[in-house]
C-alpha positions as CSV (number, residue, x, y, z in Angstrom):
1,X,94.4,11.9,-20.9
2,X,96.7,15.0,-21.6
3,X,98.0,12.6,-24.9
4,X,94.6,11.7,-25.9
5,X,93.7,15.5,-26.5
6,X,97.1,16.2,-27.8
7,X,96.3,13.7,-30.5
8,X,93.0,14.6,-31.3
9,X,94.4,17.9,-31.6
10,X,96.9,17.2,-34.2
11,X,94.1,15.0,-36.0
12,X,91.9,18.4,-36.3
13,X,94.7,20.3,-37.5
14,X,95.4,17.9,-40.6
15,X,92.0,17.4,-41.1
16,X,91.6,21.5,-41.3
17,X,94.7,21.6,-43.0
18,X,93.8,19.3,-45.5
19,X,91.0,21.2,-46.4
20,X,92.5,24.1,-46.8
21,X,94.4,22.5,-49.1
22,X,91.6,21.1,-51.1
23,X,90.3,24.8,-51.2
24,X,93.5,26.0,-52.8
25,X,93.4,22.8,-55.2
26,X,90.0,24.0,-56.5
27,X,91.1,27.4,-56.8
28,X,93.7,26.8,-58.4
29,X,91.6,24.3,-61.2
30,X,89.5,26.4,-61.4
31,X,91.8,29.4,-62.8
32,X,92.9,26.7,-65.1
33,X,89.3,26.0,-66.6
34,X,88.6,29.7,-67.0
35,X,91.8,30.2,-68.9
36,X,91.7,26.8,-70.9
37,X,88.2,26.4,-72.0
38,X,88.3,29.2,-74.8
39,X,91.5,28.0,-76.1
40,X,90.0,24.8,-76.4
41,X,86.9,25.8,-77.9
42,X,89.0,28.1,-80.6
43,X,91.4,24.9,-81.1
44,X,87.6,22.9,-82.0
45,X,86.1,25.1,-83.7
46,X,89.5,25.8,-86.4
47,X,89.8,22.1,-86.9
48,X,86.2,21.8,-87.5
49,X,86.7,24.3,-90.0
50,X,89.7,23.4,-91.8
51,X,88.6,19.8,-92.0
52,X,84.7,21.0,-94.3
53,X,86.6,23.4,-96.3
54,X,90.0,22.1,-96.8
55,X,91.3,25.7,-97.1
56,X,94.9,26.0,-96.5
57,X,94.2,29.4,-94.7
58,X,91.9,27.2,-92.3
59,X,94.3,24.5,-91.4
60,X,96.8,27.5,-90.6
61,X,93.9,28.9,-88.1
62,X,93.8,25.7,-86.6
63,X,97.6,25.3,-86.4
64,X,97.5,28.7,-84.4
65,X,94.9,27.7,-81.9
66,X,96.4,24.3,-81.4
67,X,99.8,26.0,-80.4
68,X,97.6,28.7,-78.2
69,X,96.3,25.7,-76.7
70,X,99.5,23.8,-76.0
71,X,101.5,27.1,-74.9
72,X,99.2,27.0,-71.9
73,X,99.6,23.6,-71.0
74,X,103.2,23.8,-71.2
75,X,103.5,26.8,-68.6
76,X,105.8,25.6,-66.0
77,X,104.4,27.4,-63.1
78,X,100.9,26.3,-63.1
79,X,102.9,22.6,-63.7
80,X,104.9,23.1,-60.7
81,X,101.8,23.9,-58.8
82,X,99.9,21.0,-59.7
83,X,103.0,18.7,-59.4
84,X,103.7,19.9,-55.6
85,X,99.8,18.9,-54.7
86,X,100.2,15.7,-56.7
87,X,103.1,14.7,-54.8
88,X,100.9,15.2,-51.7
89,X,97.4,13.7,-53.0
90,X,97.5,10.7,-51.4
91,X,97.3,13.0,-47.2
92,X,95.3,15.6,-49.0
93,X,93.0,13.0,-50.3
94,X,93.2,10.6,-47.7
95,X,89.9,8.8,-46.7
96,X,87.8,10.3,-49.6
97,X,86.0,7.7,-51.8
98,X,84.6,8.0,-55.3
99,X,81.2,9.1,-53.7
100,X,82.4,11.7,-52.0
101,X,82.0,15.5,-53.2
102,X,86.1,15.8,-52.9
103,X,86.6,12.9,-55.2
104,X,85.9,14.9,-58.5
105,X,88.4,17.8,-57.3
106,X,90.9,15.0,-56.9
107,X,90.2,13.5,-60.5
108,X,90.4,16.9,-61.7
109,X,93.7,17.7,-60.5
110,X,94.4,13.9,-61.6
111,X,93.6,14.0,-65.3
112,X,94.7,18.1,-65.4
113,X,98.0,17.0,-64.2
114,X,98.5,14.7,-67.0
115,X,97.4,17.1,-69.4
116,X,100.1,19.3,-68.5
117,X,103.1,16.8,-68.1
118,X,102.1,15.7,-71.5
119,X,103.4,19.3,-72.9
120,X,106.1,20.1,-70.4
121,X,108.8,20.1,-73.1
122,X,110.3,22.6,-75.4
123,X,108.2,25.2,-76.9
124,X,109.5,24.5,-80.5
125,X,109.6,21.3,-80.1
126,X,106.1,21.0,-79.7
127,X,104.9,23.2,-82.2
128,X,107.5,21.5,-84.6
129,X,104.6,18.3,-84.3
130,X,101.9,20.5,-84.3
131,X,103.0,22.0,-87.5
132,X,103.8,18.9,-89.2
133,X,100.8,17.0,-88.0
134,X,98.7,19.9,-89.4
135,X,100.7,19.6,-93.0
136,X,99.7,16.1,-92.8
137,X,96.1,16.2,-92.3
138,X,96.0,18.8,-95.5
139,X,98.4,16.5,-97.5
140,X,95.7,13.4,-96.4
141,X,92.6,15.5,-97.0
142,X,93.5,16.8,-99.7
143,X,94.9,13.6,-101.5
144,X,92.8,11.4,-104.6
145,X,94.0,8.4,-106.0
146,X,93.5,7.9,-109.9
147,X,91.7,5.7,-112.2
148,X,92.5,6.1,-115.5
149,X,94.0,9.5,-115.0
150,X,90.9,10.6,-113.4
151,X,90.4,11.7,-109.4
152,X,88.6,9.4,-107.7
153,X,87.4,9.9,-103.6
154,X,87.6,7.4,-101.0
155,X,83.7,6.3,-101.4
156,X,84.7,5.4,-104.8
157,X,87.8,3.9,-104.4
158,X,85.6,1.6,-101.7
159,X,83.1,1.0,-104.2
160,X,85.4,-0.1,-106.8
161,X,87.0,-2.5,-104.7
162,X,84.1,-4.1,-103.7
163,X,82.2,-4.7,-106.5
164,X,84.2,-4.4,-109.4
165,X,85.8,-8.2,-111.0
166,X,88.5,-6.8,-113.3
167,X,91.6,-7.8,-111.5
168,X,93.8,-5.2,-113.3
169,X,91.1,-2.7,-112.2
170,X,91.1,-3.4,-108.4
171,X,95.1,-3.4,-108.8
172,X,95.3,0.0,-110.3
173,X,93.1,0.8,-107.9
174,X,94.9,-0.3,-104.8
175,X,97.9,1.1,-105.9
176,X,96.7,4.3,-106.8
177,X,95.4,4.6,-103.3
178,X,98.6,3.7,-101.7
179,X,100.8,6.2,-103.8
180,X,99.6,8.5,-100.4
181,X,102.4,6.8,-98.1
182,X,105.2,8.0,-100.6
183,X,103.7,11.5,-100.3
184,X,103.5,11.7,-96.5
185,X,106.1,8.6,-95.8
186,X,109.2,11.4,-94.7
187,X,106.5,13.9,-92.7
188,X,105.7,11.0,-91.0
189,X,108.8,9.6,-90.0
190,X,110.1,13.0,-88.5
191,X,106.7,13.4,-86.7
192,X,107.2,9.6,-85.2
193,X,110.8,10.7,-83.9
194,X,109.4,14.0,-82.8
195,X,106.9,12.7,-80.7
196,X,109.5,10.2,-79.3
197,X,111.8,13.1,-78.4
198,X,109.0,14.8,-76.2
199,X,108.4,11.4,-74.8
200,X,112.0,10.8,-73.5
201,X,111.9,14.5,-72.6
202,X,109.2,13.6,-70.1
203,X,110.9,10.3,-68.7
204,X,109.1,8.1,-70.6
205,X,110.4,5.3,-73.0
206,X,108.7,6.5,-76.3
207,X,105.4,8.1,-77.2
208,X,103.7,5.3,-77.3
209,X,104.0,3.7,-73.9
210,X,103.6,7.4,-72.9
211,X,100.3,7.5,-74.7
212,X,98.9,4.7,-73.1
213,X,99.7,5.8,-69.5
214,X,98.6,9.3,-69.8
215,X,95.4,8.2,-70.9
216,X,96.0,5.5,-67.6
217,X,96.1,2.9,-69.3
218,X,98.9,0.2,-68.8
219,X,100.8,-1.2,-72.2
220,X,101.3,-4.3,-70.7
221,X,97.8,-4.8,-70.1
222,X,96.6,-4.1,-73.3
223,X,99.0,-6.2,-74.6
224,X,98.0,-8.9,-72.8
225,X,94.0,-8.9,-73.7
226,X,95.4,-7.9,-77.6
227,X,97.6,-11.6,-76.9
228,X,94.3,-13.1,-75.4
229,X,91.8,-11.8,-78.4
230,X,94.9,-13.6,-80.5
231,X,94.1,-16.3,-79.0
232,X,90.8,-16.4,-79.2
233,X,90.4,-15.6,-82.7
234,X,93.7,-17.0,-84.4
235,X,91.8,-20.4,-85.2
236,X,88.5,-19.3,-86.4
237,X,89.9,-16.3,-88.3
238,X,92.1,-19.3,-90.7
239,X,89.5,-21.0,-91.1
240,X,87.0,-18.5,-92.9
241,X,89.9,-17.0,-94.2
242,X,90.6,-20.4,-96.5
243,X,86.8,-19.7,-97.3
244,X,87.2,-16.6,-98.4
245,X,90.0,-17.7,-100.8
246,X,88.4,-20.3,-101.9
247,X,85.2,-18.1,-103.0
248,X,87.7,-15.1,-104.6
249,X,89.9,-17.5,-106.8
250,X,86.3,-18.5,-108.1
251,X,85.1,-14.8,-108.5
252,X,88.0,-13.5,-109.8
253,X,89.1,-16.7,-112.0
254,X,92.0,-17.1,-110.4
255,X,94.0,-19.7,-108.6
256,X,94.1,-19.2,-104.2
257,X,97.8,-18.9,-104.9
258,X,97.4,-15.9,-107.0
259,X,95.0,-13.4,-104.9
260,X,96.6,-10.5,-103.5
261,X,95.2,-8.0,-101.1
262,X,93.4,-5.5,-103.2
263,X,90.8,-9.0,-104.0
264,X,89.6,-8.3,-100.5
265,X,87.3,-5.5,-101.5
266,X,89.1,-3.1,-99.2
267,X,91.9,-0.9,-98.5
268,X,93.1,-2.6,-95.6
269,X,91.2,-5.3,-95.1
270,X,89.8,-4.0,-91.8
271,X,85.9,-4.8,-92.9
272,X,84.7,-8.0,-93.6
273,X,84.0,-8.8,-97.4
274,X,80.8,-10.4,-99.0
275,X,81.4,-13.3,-98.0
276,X,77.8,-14.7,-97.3
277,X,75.0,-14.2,-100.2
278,X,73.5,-11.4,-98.0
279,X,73.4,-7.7,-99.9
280,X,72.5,-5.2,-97.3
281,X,73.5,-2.1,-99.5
282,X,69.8,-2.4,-101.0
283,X,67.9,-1.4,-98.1
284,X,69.7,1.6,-98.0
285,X,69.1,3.0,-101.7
286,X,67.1,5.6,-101.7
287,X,66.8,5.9,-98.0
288,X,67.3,9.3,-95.8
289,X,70.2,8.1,-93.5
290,X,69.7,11.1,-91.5
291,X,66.1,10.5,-90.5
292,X,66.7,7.1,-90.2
293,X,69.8,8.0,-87.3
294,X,67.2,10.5,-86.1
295,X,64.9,8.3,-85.6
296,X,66.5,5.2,-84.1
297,X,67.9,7.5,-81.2
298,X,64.9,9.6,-80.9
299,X,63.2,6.2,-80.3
300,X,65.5,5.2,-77.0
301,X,64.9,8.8,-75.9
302,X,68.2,10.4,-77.7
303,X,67.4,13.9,-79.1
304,X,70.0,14.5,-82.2
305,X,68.6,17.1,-83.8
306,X,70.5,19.8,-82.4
307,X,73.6,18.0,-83.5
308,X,72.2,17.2,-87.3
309,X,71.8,20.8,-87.4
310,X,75.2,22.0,-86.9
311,X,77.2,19.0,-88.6
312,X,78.3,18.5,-92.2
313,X,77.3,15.3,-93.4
314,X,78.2,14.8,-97.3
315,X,80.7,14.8,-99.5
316,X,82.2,17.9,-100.7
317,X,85.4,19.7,-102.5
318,X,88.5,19.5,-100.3
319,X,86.4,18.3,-97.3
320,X,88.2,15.8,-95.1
321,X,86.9,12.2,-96.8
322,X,86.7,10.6,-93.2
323,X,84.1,10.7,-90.5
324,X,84.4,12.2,-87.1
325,X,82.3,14.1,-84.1
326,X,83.7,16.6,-82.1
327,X,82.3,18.7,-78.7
328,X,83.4,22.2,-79.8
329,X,82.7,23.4,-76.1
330,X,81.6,20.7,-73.8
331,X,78.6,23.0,-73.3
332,X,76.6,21.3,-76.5
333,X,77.8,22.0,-79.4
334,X,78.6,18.5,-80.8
335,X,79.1,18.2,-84.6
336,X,79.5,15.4,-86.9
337,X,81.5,15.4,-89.9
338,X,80.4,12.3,-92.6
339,X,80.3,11.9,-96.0
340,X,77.3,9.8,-96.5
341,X,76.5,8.0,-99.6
342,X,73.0,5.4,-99.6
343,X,74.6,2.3,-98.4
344,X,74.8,0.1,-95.1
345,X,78.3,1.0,-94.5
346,X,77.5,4.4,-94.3
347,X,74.4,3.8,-92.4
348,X,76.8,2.2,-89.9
349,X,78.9,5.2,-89.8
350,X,76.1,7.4,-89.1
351,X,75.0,5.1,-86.1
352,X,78.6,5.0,-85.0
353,X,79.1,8.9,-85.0
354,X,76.2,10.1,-83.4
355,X,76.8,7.8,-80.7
356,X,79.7,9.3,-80.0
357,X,77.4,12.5,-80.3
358,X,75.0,11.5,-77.6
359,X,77.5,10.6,-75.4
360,X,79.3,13.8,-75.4
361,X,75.8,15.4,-75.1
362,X,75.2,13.9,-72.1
363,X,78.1,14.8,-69.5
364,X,76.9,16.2,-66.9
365,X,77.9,20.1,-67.8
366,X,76.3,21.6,-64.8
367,X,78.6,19.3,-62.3
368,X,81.5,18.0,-63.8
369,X,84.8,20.7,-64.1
370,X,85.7,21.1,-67.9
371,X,88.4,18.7,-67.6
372,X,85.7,16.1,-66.7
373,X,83.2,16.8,-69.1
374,X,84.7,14.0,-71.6
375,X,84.3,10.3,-71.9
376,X,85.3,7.8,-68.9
377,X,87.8,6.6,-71.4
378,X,88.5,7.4,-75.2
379,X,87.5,3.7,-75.1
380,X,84.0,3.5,-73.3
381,X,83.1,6.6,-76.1
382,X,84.1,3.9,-79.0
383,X,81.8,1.3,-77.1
384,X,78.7,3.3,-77.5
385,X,79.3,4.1,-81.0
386,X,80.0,0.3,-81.6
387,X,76.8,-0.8,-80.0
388,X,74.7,1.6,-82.0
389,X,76.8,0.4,-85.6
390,X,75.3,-2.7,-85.4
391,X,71.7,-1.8,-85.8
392,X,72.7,-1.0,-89.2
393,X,73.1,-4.9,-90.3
394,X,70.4,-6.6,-87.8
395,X,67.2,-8.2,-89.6
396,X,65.3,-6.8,-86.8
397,X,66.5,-2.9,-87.2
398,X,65.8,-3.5,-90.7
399,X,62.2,-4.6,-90.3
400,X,61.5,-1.6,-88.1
401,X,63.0,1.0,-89.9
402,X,62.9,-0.3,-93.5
403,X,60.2,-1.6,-93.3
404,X,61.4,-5.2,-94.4
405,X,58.9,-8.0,-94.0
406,X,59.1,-10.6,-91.5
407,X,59.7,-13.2,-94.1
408,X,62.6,-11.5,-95.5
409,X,63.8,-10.7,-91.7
410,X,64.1,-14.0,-91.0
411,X,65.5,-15.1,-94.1
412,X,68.3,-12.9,-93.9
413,X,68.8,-13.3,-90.2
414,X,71.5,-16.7,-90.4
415,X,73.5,-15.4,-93.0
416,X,73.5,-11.7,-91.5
417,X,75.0,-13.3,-88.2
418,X,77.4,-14.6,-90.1
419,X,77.8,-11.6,-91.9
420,X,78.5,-10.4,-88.1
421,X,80.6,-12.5,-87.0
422,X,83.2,-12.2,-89.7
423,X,83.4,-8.7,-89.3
424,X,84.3,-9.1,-85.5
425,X,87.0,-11.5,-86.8
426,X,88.4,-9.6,-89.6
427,X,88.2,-6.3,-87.5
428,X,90.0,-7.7,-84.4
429,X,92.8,-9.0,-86.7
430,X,93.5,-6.0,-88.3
431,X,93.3,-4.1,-85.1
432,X,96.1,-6.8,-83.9
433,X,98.5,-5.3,-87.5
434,X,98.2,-1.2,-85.8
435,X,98.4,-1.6,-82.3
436,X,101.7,-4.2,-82.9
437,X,103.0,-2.0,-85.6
438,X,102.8,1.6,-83.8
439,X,104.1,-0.3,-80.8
440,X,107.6,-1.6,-82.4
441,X,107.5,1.6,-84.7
442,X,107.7,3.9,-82.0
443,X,110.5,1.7,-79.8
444,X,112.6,1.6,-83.3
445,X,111.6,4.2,-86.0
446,X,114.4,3.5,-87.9
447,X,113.8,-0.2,-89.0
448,X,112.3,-1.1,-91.9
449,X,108.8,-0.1,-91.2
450,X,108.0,-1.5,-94.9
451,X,109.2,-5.0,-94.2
452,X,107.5,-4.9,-90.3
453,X,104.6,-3.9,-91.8
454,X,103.9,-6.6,-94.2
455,X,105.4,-9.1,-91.6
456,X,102.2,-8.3,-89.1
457,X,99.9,-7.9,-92.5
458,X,101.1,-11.6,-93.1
459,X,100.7,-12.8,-89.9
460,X,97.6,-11.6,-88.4
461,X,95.6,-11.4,-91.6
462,X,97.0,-14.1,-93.7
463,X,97.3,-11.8,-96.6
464,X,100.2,-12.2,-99.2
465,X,102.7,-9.2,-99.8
466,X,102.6,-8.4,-103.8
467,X,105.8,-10.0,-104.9
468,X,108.9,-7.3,-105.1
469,X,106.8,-4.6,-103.1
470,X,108.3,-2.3,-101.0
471,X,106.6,0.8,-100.0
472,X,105.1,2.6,-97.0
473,X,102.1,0.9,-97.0
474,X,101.7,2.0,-93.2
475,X,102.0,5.6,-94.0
476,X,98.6,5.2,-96.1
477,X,96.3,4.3,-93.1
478,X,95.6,7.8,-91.2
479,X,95.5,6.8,-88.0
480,X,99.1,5.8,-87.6
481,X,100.5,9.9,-88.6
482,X,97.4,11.9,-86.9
483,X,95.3,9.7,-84.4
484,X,98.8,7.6,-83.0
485,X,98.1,4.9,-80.8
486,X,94.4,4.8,-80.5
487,X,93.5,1.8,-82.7
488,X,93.5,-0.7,-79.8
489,X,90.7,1.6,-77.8
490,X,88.7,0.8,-81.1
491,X,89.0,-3.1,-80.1
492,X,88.5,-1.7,-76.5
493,X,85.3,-0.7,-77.6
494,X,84.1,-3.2,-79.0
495,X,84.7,-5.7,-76.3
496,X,82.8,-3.5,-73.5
497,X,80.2,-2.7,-76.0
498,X,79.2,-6.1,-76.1
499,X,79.7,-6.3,-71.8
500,X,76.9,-3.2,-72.0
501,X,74.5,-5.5,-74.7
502,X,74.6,-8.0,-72.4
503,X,73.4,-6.2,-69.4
504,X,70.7,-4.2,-71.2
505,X,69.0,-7.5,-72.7
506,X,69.6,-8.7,-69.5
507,X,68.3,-6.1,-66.9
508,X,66.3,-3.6,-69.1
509,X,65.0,-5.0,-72.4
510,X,65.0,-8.8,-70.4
511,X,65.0,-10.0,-73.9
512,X,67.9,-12.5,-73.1
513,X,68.7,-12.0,-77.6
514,X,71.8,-11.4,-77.5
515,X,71.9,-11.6,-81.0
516,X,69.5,-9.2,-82.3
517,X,68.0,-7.1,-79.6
518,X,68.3,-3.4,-80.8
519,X,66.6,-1.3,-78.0
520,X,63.7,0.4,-80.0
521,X,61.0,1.9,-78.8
522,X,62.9,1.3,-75.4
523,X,63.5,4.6,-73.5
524,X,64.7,3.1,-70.0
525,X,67.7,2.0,-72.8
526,X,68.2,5.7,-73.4
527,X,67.4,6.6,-69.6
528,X,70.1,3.9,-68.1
529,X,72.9,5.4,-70.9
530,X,72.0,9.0,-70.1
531,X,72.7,8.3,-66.2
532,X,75.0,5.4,-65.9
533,X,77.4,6.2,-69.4
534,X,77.3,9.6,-70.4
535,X,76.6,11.4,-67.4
536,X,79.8,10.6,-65.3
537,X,82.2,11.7,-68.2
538,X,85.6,11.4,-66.2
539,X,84.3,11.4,-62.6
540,X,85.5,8.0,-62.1
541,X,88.6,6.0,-63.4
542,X,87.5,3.6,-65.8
543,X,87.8,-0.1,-64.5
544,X,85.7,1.6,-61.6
545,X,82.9,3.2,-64.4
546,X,82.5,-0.2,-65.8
547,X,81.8,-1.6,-62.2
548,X,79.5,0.7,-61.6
549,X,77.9,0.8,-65.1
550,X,77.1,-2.9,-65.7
551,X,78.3,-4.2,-61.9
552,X,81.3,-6.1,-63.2
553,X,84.8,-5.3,-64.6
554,X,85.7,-5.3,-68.3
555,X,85.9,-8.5,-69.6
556,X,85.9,-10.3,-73.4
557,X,83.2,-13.0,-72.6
558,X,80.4,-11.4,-73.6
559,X,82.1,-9.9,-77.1
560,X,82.7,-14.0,-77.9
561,X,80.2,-15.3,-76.3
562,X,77.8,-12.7,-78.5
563,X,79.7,-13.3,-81.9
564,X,80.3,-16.8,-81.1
565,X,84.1,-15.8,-82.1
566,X,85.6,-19.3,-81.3
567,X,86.4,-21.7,-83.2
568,X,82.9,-23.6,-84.0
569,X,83.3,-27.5,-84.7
């Protein structure tokens, strides 16, 4: 008996003591948030700034408050403090389940933690890549390519390459565009072997496998469903790829042999050309792309308008020629930065972005710590905005918001899927040429990134290197120097955007189309996204989100089954 109490005793006392400890944890977070949120905001609100105005005095404001930011989460004594309840999480913690109250103060310390190993290195050294990654951005923003000694933006290069049938016009073109990489091709380099140093300085074998497991994520896995999408699409991509060729040499009076990549009618080939007699540009002409966003969320119970308000949505001098949102303070302030001209591509962009807007809107401020207030995963964000793209090309979306006729709906509706379904392939293999690149650049800066570079180009989209070329090519795509190891999250995306399709048509909508259900005039769409998406932020680890969210764990079969991305006999 005397053994029983003694027990039951020493139970108690952990029990108490473990609380106590959880106390001190959230104490201790807390003085964290209080400190880091302004920083953060400040950080936001400079980039934000420097990326409309392109002012050189506005990226050096942003420089500062990103190395504000970073001092803090590089002080060693609030990372030895976290580090010494991490190493006893697991007692602390012991028995709590993702429903219970305790559960968020142990993700917060969980996703704070990593935070802060991520800049436990040397003061210069990471300001040294916070410097040169903010040269960078100003070197890309700033940069025009040329046509016939005249400037020309991104929207036009685009344009050019997509319409225009003068072979020596799309070359000039191309090239022009690509003379970025020599610019930014050394700043680049140093930045790669920068971020590598901070990675081995942390125990980890380069920046990118560090990447990936901060954001808990593990490289092996990825590469394994990036080998399985391979897989899946290797077969079906070849074969609409000899299509393709077959329908340039004829458009551009050339032989197959001859084409070369700027006959793709894009800078990368990462979007699918006009390949099916379908031209969905002309809806767009003329049309207000920011009512039409407004209206389309407003419609599944999304509000935007606040965010339409603050955000900067065409083209400008010196403006950054990309598109992006950011949450300035996780409070509501979302902005989206786009440079919208009338077409479907830009359409799509809108869509994408202020999904990503409504998303960040929808945390749960009042609940969730700051360091929860974000997306489950930088992934499950990219889903959301994927799903909404994709209104911007469905027959159906078009008829309600552009008023197209049923006739003309239906008419378009076979050669739009197909439309679809070649941009899923083309995407997904060009997805496969970053993630693989990044991934051997980062174990082995010093190789020939040229030659690795057209080696993947060659391989996974079957396009021919220009005979005797050999330049940074890889440096030209902005993602690889300022968003590093990110692309695959956009494949990510896409896959559990599909998984989150098929369980709206499914359980909400019960349409069962797959193909072209779009959700409008459907607020329990809006209503399940609001509670079971955007609400949690980072409560919950993310295979456990997309359990909860849609009752099953991430999978691909819904992205091929909805694209129909094998091999069709």
């Amino acid at each position: 008996m005397a053994f029983a109490v003694t027990a039951v005793a020493a139970t108690l006392a952990t029990s108490c003591s473990n609380r106590d400890k959880e106390v001190e944890i959230k104490e201790l977070l807390q003085s964290i948030e209080e400190q880091s949120q302004p920083l953060y905001q400040q950080m936001a609100l400079t980039q934000w700034n420097a990326a409309v105005s392109g002012k050189a005095e506005d990226f050096e404001a942003s420089q500062r408050a990103q190395e504000n930011l970073t001092a803090f989460y590089s002080r060693r004594d609030l990372f030895e403090q976290l580090k010494a309840y991490k190493e006893q999480e697991e007692e602390i913690f012991k028995g709590v389940t993702p429903d219970d109250s305790a559960y968020i103060t142990k993700r917060n310390l969980d996703v704070t933690y990593n935070s802060f190993l991520a800049n436990q290195a040397d003061t210069a050294l990471l300001n040294a890549i916070i410097k040169r990654s903010t040269a960078l951005e100003q070197k890309y923003g700033s940069y025009r390519a040329q046509l016939d000694g005249k400037p020309i933006n991104d929207n036009t290069v685009e344009e050019i390459l997509r319409t225009s049938r003068n072979n020596k016009v799309l070359q000039q073109v191309w090239e022009s565009h690509k003379e970025i990489g020599k610019l930014v091709e050394e700043d680049l380099l140093e930045l790669v072997r920068l971020r590598n140093r901070l990675a081995t300085s942390l125990g980890f074998e380069n920046y990118h496998t560090m990447s990936l497991m901060l954001s808990e994520q593990d490289p092996k896995e990825v590469t394994a469903i990036l080998d399985q999408l391979d897989s899946l699409t290797a077969e079906s991509f070849k074969e609409l790829k000899g299509m393709m060729d077959k329908e340039f040499a004829k458009r551009y009076g050339i032989d197959e042999k001859d084409l070369m990549p700027w006959h793709y009618q894009g800078r990368y080939f990462q979007e699918a050309p006009l390949l099916y007699p379908i031209d969905l540009d002309k809806y767009y002409k003329g049309a207000d792309l920011e009512q039409l966003t407004k209206d389309y969320y407003a419609s599944i119970g999304l509000d935007i308008t606040k965010v339409l308000n603050n955000s900067s949505l065409y083209p400008q001098e010196g403006k950054n020629q990309h598109a992006f949102c950011t949450d300035i303070d996780t409070k509501g302030d979302v902005r989206v930065l786009c440079n919208i001209t009338e077409n479907e591509s830009w359409m799509s962009t809108m869509l994408h972005e202020f999904g990503h807007a409504v998303y960040m809107l929808g945390h749960d401020a009042a609940n969730l710590p700051f360091a929860l207030r974000n997306s489950a995963h930088i992934f499950t964000t990219e889903a959301i905005a994927m799903m909404m793209e994709r209104c911007s090309s469905n027959p159906l979306w078009l008829k309600e918001f552009r008023g197209i006729s049923e006739k003309e709906s239906q008419e378009i509706e076979e050669n739009s899927f197909k439309q679809s379904r070649l941009a899923k392939l083309v995407f997904s293999r060009w997805v496969q040429v970053v993630y693989r690149f990044e991934k051997e650049m980062y174990a082995n800066p010093e190789q020939d990134l040229n030659a690795l570079w057209w080696t993947l180009v060659e391989r996974y989209q079957l396009l021919k290197k220009p005979e005797g070329r050999d330049a940074p090519d890889y440096a030209t795509k902005i993602h690889i120097a300022l968003y590093p190891c990110y692309y695959h999250n956009y494949q990510l995306g896409d896959i559990f955007a599909s998984q989150m399709h098929h369980y709206i048509v499914q359980n909400i909508t019960r349409s069962g189309n797959l193909r072209r259900d779009h959700y409008t005039g459907n607020k329990e769409v809006g209503k399940w996204l609001a509670e079971k998406i955007f609400a949690p932020g980072m409560r919950y680890k993310w295979e456990d989100f997309i359990v909860r969210a849609t009752g099953e764990p991430l999978t691909a079969k819904y992205y091929a089954e909805q694209f129909e991305l094998t091999k069709r006999n």
